[in-house]
Residue, then its C-alpha position, 0 to 999 in steps of 0.5 A: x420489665x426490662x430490669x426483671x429480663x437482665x435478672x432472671x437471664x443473669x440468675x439463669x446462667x448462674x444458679x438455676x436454683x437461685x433462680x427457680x427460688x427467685x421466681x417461685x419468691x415472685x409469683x407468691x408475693x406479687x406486690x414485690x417490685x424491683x427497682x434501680x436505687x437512688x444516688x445518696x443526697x449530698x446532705x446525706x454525705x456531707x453529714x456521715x462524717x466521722x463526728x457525727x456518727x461516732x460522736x452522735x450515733x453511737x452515743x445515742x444508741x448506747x443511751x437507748x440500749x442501755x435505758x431499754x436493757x437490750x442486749x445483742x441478741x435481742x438485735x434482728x437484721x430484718x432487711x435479710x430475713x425471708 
């Protein structure tokens, strides 16, 4: 409840409709919940190095991409979309 406080109080000050949108966004949906991320796992670090990404994932998304034949508008950020 504390981390709800520090936001609404920073949305207040700053945009009074950002935070009007905010809690209207809370009260509708009530199982969202906030929270502090976590720190990366060193092995997550240790592995997105150069190589791997370029060399792997890339690779590896152009294959699916292509044997799928999508193409970039068939590709959605969902995490930003209301």
């Amino acid at each position: 409840m504390i981390l709800n406080k520090k936001i609404s109080l920073m949305l207040q000050r700053h945009e009074n409709d950002s935070y009007r949108i905010f809690t209207k966004c809370l009260k509708s949906h009530k199982t969202l919940s906030l929270f502090n991320p976590e720190a990366t796992s060193n092995s997550r670090v240790s592995s997105s190095n150069n190589t791997n990404v370029n060399g792997f994932f890339f690779n590896k998304l152009k294959e699916v991409l292509d044997r799928l034949r999508v193409g970039p508008g068939d590709i959605w950020n969902m995490d930003e979309m209301l």
